[in-house]
C-alpha positions as CSV (number, residue, x, y, z in Angstrom):
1,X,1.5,2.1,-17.7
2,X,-1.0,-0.7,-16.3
3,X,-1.7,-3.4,-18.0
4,X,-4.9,-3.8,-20.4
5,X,-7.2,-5.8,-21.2
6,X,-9.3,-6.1,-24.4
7,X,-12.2,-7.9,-25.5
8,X,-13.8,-8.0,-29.0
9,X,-17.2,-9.9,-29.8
10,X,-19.5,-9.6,-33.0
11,X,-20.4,-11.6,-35.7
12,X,-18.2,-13.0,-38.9
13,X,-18.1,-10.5,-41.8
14,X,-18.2,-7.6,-39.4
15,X,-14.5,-7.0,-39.9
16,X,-13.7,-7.9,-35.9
17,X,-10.1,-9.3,-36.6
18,X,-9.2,-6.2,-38.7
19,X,-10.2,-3.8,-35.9
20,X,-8.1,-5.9,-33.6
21,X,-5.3,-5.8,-36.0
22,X,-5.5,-2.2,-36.3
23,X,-5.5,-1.6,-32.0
24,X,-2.1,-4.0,-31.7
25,X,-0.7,-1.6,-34.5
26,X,-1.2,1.7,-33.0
27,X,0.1,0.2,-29.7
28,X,3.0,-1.6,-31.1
29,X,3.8,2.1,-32.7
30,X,2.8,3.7,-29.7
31,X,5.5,2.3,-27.3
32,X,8.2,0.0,-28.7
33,X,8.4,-1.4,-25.1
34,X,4.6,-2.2,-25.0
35,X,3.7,-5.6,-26.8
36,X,0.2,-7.3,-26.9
37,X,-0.7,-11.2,-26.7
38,X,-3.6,-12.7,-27.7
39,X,-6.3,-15.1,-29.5
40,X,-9.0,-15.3,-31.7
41,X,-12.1,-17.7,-32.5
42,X,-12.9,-17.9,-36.1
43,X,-15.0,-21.4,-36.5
44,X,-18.7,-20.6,-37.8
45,X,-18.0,-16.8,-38.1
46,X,-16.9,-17.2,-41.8
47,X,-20.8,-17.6,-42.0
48,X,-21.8,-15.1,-40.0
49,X,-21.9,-16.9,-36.8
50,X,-20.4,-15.5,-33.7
51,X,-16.8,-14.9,-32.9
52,X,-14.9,-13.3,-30.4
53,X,-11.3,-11.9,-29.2
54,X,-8.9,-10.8,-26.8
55,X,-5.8,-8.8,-26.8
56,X,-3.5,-8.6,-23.5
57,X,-1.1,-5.4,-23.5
58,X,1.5,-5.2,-21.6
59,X,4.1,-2.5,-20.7
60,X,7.1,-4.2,-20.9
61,X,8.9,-7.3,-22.6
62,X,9.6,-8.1,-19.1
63,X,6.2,-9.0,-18.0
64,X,4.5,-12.5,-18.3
65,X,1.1,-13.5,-19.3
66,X,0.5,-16.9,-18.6
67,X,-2.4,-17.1,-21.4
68,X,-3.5,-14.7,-24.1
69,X,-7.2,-15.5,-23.4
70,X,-8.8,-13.3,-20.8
71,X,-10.3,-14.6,-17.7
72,X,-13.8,-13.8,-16.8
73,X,-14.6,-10.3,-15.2
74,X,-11.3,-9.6,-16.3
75,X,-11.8,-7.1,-19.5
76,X,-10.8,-3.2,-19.0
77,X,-12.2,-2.6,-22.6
78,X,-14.9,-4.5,-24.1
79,X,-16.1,-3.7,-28.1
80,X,-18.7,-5.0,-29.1
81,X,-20.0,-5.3,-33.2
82,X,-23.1,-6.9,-32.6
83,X,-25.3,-6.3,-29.3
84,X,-26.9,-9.5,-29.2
85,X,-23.3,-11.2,-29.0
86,X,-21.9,-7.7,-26.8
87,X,-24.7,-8.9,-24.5
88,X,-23.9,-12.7,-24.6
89,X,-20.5,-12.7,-23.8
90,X,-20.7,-10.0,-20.9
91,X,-19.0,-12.7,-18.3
92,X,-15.9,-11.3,-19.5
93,X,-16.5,-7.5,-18.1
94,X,-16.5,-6.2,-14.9
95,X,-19.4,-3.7,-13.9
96,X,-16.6,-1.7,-11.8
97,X,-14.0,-1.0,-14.3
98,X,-15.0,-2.5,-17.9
99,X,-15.2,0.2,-20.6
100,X,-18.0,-0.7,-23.0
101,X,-18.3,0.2,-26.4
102,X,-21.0,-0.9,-28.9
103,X,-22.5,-1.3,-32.0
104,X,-26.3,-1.1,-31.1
105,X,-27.0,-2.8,-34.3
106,X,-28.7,-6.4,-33.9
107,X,-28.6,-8.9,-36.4
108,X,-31.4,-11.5,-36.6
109,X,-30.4,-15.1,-36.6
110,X,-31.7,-17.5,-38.6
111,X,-35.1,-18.8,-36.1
112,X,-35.7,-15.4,-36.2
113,X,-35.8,-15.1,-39.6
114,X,-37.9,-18.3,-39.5
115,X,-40.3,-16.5,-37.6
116,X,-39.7,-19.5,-35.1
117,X,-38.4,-17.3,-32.2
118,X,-38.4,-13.3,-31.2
119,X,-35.4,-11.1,-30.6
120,X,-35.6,-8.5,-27.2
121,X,-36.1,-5.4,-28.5
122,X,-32.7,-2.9,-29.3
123,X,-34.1,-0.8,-26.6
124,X,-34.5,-3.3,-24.1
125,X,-30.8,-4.6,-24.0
126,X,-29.4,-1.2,-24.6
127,X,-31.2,0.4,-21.5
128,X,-30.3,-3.2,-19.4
129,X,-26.8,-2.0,-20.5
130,X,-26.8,1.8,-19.6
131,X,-28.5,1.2,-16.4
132,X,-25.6,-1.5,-15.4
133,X,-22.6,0.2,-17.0
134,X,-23.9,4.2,-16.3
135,X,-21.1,6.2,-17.4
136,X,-18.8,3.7,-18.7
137,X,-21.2,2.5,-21.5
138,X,-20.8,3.7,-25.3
139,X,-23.4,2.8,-27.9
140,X,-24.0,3.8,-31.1
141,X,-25.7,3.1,-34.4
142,X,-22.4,2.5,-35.8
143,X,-23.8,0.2,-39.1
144,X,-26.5,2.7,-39.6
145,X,-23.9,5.5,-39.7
146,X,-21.9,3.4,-42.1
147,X,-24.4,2.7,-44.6
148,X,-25.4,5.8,-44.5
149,X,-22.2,7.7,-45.2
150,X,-21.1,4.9,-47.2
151,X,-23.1,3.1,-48.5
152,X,-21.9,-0.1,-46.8
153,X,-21.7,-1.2,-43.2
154,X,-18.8,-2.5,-43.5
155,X,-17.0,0.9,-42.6
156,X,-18.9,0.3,-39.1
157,X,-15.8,-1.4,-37.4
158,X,-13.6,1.9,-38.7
159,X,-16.1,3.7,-36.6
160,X,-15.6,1.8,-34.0
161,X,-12.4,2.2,-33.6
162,X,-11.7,6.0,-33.4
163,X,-14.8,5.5,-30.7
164,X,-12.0,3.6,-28.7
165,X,-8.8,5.6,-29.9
166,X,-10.9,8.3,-28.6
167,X,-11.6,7.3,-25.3
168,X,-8.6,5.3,-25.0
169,X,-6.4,8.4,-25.9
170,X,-8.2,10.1,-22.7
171,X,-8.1,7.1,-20.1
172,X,-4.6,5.9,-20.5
173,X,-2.5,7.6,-23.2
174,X,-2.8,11.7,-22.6
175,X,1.2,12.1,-22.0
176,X,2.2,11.2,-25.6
177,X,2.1,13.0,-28.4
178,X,0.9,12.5,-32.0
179,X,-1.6,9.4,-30.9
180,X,-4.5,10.6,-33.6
181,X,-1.6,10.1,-36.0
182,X,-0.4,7.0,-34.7
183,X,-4.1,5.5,-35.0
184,X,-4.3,6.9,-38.5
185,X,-0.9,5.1,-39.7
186,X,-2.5,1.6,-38.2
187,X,-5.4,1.8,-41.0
188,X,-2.5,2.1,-43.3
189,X,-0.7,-0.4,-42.4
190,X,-3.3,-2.6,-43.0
191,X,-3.3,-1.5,-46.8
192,X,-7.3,-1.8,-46.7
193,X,-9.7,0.6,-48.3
194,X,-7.3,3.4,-46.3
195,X,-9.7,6.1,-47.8
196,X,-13.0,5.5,-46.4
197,X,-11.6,3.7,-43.3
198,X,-9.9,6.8,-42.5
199,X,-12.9,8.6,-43.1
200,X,-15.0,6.3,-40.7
201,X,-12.2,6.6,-38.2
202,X,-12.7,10.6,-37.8
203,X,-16.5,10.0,-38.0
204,X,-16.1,8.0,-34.9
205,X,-13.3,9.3,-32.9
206,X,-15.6,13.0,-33.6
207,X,-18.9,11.4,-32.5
208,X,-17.2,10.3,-29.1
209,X,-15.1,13.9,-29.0
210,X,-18.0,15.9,-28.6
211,X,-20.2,14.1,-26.6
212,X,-17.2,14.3,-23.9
């Protein structure tokens, strides 16, 4: 197995550090001789500022990474919670090989509210996106779909991540078994809301299953 690079970037409150908890858990549990490095900026997302993350897996406990943050151009997977901030922090993808996967929902920032400046439109960036990534863009309207089944968007980051288990499962995994189950056990690990995180899970790793 190669290794991978992940990068995570959204907005504080949008459950970003859980999803990356849950992906080193399935990976860890995955392959005992796979183990992930990695970093995280917290800062002004505890009031819904932007954030960001990286985790660096690696296929052996031989192997060395000489830093846990990712170089630019560097990221094989790229999530995204937010598309303002998936948008903003593309320097770390590569339009050759970077999987991206989005939330299409934008959230205003505060001179917006203010009606001081304008936001491009959803369609705008999204299209800017589909036309530079083709085939290897994702989006959704992962917050919508969370609220809507939920009644909450916090479930959006659940949906999220079967999206990737999904499309991760087909990319680099198909030779082992039981990986559904292995995703499954992550969210329970975690000890958080395991019912309706598990049901957002299937919601998303089904969305991406039969569009493929």
């Amino acid at each position: 197995m190669r290794n991978i690079n992940i990068y995570f970037a959204g907005v504080g409150g949008e459950g970003l550090m859980l999803l990356k908890e849950w992906i080193a858990n399935f990976i860890i549990n995955l392959d005992k001789a796979m183990r992930i490095e990695g970093c995280e900026k917290h800062g002004l997302a505890q009031r819904g500022g932007s954030t960001d993350a990286c985790s660096r897996v690696l296929p052996g406990n031989d192997k060395k990474v000489w830093s846990p943050t990712l170089p630019w151009y560097s990221a094989d997977y790229y999530i995204g919670l937010e598309l303002q901030e998936t948008v903003r922090n593309l320097k770390y993808s590569n339009p050759n090989k970077t999987i991206i996967i989005t939330d299409l929902n934008i959230l205003p920032p505060m001179l917006v509210l203010g009606g001081d400046e304008k936001l491009p439109t959803k369609l705008c960036l999204e299209k800017r996106l589909r036309d530079f990534y083709k085939e290897r863009f994702i989006g959704l309207e992962a917050t919508k779909l969370a609220k809507e089944s939920f009644g909450h968007h916090r479930y959006s980051n659940a949906i999220l991540y079967g999206v990737f288990i999904y499309k991760l499962i087909q990319t680099e995994f198909k030779t082992i078994n039981n990986k559904k189950e292995i995703a499954l056990d992550a969210i329970l690990i975690s000890g958080k809301d395991i019912e309706n995180n598990t049901k957002a899970f299937e919601m998303g790793y089904n969305y991406l299953q039969a569009k493929i």
